[in-house]
N, C-alpha and C positions, 0 to 999 in steps of 0.2 A: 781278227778285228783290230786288235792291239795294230798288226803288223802294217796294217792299212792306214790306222789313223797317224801312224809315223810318219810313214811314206807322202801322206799329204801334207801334213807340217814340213817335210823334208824341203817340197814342194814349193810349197807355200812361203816360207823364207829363202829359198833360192830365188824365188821370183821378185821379191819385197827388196833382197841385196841386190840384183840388179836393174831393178827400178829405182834404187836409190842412188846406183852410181851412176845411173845416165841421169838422174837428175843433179846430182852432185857437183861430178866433175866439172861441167863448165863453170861452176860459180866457185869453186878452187883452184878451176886454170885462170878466171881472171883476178883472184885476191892474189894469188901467188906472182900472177906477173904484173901487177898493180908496183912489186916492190922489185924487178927484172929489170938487166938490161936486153936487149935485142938478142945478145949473141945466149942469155943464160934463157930464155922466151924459148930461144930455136931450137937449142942445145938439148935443156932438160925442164920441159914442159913443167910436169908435175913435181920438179926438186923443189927444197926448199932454198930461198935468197940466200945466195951469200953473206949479204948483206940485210939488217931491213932496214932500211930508209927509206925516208918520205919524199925522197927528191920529183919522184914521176909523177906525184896526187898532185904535190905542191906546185910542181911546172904546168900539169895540168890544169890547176885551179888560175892561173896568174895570165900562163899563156892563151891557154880557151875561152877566157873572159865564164868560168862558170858563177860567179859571183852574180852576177848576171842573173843566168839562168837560171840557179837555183832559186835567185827571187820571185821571175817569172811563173817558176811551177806552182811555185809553195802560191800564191796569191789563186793564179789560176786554179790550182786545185781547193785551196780552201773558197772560195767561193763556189766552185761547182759542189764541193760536199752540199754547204749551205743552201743551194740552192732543190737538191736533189731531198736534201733531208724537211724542207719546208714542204714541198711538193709531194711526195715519196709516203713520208708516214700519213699524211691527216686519206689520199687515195686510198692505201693500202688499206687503212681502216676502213672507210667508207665503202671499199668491196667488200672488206669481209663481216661488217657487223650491221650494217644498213642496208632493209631492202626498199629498193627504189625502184621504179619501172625502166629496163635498160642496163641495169647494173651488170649483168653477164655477157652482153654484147659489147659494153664496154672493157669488160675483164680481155674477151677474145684480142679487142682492138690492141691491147697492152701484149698480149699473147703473139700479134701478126711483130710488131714491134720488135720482140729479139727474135722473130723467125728470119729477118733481113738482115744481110749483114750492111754494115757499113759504106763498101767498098763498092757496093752496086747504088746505092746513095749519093756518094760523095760528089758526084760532078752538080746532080740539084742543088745540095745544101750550097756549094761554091757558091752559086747564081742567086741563089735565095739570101746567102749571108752579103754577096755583094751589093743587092738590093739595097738594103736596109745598113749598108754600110759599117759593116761589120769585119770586112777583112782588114784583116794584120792589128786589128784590136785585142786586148788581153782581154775586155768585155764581152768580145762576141766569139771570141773561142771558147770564155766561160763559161757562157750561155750555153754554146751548143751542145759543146761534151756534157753538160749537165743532161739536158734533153736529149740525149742517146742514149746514155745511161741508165736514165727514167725507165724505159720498158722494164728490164730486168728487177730496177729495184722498186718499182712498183709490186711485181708480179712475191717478189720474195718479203714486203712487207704486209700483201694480204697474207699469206701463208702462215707469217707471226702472229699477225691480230687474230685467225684462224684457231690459232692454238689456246687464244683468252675465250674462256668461255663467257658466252652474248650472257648468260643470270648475272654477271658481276656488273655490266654496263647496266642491265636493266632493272637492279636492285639500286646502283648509283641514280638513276633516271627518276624512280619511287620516290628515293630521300630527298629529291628535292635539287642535285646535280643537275644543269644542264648539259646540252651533249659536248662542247666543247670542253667544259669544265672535267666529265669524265673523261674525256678522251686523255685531253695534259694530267691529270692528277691519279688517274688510275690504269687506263688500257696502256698508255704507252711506256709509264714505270713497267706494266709487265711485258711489255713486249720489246726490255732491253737487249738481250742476244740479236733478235733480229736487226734492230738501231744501228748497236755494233757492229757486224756482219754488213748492215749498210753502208756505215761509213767506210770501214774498211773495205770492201768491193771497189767505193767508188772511188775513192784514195787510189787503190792500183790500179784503176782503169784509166783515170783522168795522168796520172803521176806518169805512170807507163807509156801513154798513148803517143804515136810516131806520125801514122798517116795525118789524122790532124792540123797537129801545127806545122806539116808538113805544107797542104791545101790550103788552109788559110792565113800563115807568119808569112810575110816576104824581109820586114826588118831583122836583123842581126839582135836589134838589142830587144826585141821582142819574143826570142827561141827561148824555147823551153831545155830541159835539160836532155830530154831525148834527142830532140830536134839539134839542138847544140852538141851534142856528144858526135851527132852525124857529120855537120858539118867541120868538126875539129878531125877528123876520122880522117874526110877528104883533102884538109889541109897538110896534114901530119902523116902519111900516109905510110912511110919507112919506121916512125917512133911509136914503137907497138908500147914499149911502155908508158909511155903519155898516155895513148888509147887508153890501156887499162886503168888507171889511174883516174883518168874520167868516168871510166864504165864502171866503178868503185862508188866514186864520188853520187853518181846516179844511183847503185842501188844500196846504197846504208839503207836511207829512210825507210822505206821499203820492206827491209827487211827488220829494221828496228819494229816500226808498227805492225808489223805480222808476228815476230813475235811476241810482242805485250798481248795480241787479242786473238790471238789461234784459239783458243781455248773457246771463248765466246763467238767467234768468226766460225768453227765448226758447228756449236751450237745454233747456233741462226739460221745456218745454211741446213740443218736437220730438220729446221721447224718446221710445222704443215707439212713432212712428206707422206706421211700418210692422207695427206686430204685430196 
C-alpha cells in the first residue's frame, strides 16, 4: 500500500514539474530576452544577460509610443471593470437570493452567453458597434468587452451570493433593512472572494484581450497595449529584443494584480461549486 501511495506521489509531482515548466518557460524566455540582444536571444535562449540593462523596455517604451497604450488599457479596463462590477454583482445576487418568475430561464440565458465564443460573434458586434457609432471609440470598446465579459461574471457572482445563506438577507429584511440596503451592507461584504475573483477575471480578460481592439481600433493612438505590442512586432520585426521588452511591459500588471489576489481569485472561483 505504502509502495503504491509512493508511486502516485512520484507520479503526481512528475506531472505538477512538468506542467510547470511548460507553463513557465515562456514567461522566462521572454523576461530573459526582455534584457537580450538578438545575437544572445538566438544563441542561448534560456542564459542569463550578459548584461542587464534596460536599454530594450526603455527603446520599447519611447520607440512604440507605449505610453500611449498603456493609457489606453488601464482607462479601457478600468471602466469595463466598473461597468461589469455595477452590472455583475446586484444580477448575480438577484439569481441567487430572489425568487421571481423567470429567474432560471434567465440564469440559462447568461449560461448560452459563455457557451459562444466570441469569434463566431465578432463580425455582428462590428455592424452593431458601427451602428451606434462606436468603432475606434475607447467608449465603445468599453462597453463591449464589459458586455462579453458579463456572461461568465454574471454566472460566478450567483455562485458567491449562493454560498450567503438566504436566513442572513431574510433576518436583515425582519430588522427593518431594505433590499438594497442588505444587499450593499451585508450580502456583498460577504461575498468578497467572489468581487475579487470578479474584478480580477475581468482585469485579465479586458487587459489581455487582442481580437478586439483588433475589430474595433483602426487609430494608432487609440491601441491598446496588446493591440500596440502587435503592431510594434510588425514594425520591428528583426529587433526581437524591443519585442520583448514590450511583451514585458504588457505583462507586469498582470502579473502584479494576480499575485496580490491569487489567494482570493482562487477562493472565488471555488465558490458555489458545489451548487
Amino acid at each position: 500500500m505504502k509502495k503504491s501511495k509512493s508511486l502516485s506521489q512520484l507520479v503526481l509531482w512528475i506531472t505538477l514539474l512538468v506542467g510547470l515548466f511548460l507553463v513557465a518557460s515562456p514567461i522566462l524566455w521572454v523576461v530573459l530576452g526582455a534584457f537580450k540582444t538578438n545575437t544572445e536571444i538566438f544563441g542561448s535562449p534560456f542564459a542569463l544577460p550578459q548584461s542587464w540593462k534596460l536599454d530594450n523596455i526603455i527603446t520599447a517604451w519611447n520607440l512604440g509610443n507605449f505610453k500611449t497604450y498603456l493609457v489606453n488599457s488601464i482607462l479601457i479596463t478600468a471602466g469595463g471593470m466598473l461597468i461589469v462590477f455595477l452590472v455583475a454583482c446586484p444580477a448575480g445576487y438577484a439569481l441567487a437570493q430572489l425568487k421571481f418568475k423567470g429567474s432560471k430561464l434567465m440564469f440559462y440565458f447568461f449560461l448560452l452567453g459563455i457557451a459562444i465564443p466570441i469569434q463566431s460573434i465578432i463580425i455582428p458586434v462590428f455592424y452593431q458597434a458601427k451602428s451606434f457609432g462606436l468603432i475606434n471609440t475607447l467608449t465603445g470598446i468599453t462597453i463591449i468587452s464589459a458586455a462579453l465579459s458579463l456572461p461568465f461574471c454574471v454566472f460566478l457572482m450567483r455562485n458567491s451570493f449562493k454560498d450567503v445563506p438566504s436566513e442572513i438577507r431574510e433576518a436583515a429584511v425582519v430588522d427593518g433593512a431594505g433590499e438594497w440596503k442588505s444587499y450593499f451592507m451585508i450580502m456583498l461584504p460577504m461575498a468578497k472572494p467572489g468581487v475579487v475573483t470578479l474584478m480580477v477575471y475581468t482585469f485579465m480578460h479586458i487587459w489581455n484581450d487582442f481580437l478586439l481592439p483588433l475589430v474595433l481600433l483602426v487609430s494608432s493612438d487609440k491601441y491598446t497595449l496588446a493591440l500596440g505590442l502587435y503592431s510594434f512586432n510588425q514594425e520591428n520585426v528583426t529587433e526581437y529584443g524591443y519585442i520583448f521588452g514590450g511583451t514585458l511591459i504588457s505583462m507586469i500588471p498582470s502579473l502584479i494584480i494576480y499575485m496580490i489576489f491569487q489567494r482570493q481569485f482562487i477562493s472565488g472561483m471555488a465558490a458555489g461549486s458545489n451548487k
